[in-house]
C-alpha positions in Angstrom: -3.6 -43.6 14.3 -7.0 -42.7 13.0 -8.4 -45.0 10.7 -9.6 -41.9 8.2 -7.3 -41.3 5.2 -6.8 -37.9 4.1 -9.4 -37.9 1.2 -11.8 -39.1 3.5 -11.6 -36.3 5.9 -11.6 -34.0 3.0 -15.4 -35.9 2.4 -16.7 -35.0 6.3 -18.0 -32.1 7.6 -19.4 -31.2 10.8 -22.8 -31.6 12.2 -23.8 -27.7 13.5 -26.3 -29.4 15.9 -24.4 -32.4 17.8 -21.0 -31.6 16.6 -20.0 -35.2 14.8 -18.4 -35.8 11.8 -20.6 -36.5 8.9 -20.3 -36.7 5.3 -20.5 -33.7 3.6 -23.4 -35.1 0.9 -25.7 -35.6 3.5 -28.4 -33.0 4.2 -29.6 -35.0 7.2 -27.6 -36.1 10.2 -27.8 -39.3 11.2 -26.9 -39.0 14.9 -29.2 -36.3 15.8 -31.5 -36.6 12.4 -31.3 -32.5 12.3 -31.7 -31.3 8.8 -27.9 -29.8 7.7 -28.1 -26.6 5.4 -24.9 -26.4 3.2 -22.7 -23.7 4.1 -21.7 -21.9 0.9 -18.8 -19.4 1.1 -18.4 -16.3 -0.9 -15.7 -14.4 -1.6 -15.3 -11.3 0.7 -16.0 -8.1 -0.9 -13.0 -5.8 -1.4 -13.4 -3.2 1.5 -9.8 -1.9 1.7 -10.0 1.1 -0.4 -12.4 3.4 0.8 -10.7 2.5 4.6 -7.6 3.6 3.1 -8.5 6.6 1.4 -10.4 7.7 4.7 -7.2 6.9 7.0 -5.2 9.0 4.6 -7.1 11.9 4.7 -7.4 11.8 8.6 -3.3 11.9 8.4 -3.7 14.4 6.5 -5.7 16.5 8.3 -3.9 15.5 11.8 -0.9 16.9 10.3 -2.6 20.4 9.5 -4.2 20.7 13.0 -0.6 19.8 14.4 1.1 22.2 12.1 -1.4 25.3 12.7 -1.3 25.0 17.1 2.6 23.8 17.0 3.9 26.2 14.5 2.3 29.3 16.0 -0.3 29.9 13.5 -3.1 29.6 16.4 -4.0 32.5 17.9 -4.4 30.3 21.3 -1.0 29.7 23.1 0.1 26.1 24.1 0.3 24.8 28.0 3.7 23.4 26.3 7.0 24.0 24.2 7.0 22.2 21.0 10.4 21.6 19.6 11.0 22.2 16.1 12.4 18.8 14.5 8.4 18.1 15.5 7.2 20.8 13.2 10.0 20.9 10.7 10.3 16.7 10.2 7.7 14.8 11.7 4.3 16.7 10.7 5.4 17.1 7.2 6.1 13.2 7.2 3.1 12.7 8.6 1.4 14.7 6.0 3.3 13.0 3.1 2.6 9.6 4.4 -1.0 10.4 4.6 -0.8 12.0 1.2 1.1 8.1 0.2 -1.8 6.0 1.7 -4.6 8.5 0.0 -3.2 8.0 -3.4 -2.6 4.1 -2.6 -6.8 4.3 -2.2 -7.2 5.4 -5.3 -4.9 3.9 -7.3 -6.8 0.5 -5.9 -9.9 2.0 -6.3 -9.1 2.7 -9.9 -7.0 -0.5 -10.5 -10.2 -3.2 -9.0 
């Protein structure tokens, strides 16, 4: 067993430069005698709801550009037959769910 207790490993850190355990108050090593910064971690910044918003909207307008060629609103004709549970079911979900994750944006975006 290693003869480190747990509060003791809590105490070491280590060295960036030769890659031993040191304590964590030291600013110096004393294997390599490189100079240690201390690391300080920041909390990360919220970034999920503008990333959600903007993958909501692209659902969104996914499910428009599916419904206007598959529906036979374009005036271009498709190389293929699209089968209606497509555009009766799945565009519509598709545009609801996208319509879901838009308003989950902004209800975080108001909320934080």
């Amino acid at each position: 067993m290693s003869g480190f207790s747990r509060d003791q490993k809590a105490d070491m850190r280590q060295c960036t430069y030769c890659g031993k355990s040191i304590r964590r108050q030291l600013k110096q090593c004393p294997y390599c005698r490189e100079a240690v910064a201390e690391a300080r971690v920041t909390p990360p910044q919220p970034t999920g709801r503008p990333a959600e918003i903007r993958r909501g909207l692209l659902c969104m307008l996914m499910a428009a550009v599916m419904q206007y060629f598959a529906g036979g609103y374009s005036p271009m004709e498709l190389p293929f037959q699209v089968v209606s549970p497509v555009t009766a079911y799945l565009v519509p979900l598709l545009f609801l769910s996208g319509l879901g994750l838009t308003l989950y944006g902004l209800f975080l975006r108001v909320r934080a």
